[in-house]
C-alpha positions as CSV (number, residue, x, y, z in Angstrom):
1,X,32.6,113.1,52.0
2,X,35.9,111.0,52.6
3,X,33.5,107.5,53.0
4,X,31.3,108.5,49.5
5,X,34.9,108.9,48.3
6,X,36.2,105.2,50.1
7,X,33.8,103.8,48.6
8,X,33.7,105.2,45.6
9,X,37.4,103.8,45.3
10,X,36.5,100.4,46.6
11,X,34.2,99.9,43.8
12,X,36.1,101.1,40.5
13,X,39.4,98.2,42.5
14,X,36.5,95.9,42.8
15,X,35.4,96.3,39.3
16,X,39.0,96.9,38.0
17,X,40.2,93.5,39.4
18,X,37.3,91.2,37.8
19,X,37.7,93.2,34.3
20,X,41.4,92.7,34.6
21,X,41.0,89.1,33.7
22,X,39.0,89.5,30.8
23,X,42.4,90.2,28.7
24,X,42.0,87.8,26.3
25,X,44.9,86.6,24.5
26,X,45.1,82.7,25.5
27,X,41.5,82.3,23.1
28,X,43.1,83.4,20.0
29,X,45.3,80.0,19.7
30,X,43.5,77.2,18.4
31,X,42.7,74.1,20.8
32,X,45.7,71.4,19.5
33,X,43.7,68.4,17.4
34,X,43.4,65.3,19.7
35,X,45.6,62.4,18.7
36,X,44.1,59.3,17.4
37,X,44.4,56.4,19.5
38,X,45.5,53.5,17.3
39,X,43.8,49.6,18.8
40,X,40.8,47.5,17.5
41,X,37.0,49.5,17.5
42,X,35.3,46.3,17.1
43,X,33.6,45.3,20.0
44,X,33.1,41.7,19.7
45,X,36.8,41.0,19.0
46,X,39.1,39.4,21.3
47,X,41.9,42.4,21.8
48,X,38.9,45.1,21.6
49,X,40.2,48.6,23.2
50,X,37.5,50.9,24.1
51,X,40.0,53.8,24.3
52,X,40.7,53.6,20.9
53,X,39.0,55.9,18.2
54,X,40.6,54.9,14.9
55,X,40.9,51.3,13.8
56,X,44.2,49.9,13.2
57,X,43.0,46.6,11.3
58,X,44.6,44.8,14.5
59,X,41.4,42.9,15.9
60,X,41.4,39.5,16.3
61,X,38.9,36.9,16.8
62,X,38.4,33.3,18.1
63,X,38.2,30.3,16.2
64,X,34.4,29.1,15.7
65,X,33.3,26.1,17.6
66,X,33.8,23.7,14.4
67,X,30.7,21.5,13.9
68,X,30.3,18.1,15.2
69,X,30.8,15.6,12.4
70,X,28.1,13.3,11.1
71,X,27.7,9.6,12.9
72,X,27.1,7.4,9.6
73,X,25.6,4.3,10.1
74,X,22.9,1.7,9.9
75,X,20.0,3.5,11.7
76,X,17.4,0.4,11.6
77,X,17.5,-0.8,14.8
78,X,16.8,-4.6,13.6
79,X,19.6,-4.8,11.4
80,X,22.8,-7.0,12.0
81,X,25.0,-3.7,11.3
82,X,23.2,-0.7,13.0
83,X,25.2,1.9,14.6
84,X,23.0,3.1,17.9
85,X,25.1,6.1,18.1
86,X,22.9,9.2,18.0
């Protein structure tokens, strides 16, 4: 009689102390909103942040390779003036 009672008492602790948890009171309050983080989304720019999740209108760029200019000239090579430049 004393051990059915043992464990008897055993299982309502062991039961008792995993329910005791379940309390609640932490899961009423709302999760706080993440804070944006301010940089440049724009991949292809030069001061790109991948941390960042709203776009501050901070990205910059590099300057485009400019286009070579033109060689002007004569292009007949029999002529007095021609310019064999390509």
């Amino acid at each position: 009689m004393k051990s059915k009672l043992k464990a008897t008492l055993l299982c309502t602790l062991m039961i008792a102390s995993v329910l005791a948890g379940c309390l609640g009171g932490d899961d009423d309050e709302p999760e706080p909103e993440p804070e944006d983080v301010l940089g440049c989304t724009y991949a292809d720019a030069e001061n790109y942040n991948p941390d960042a999740t709203k776009d501050d209108g901070s990205c910059t760029y590099a300057d485009p390779e400019p286009e070579p200019e033109a060689v002007m000239g004569c292009m007949d090579p029999s002529a007095n003036n021609h310019n064999a430049a390509p």
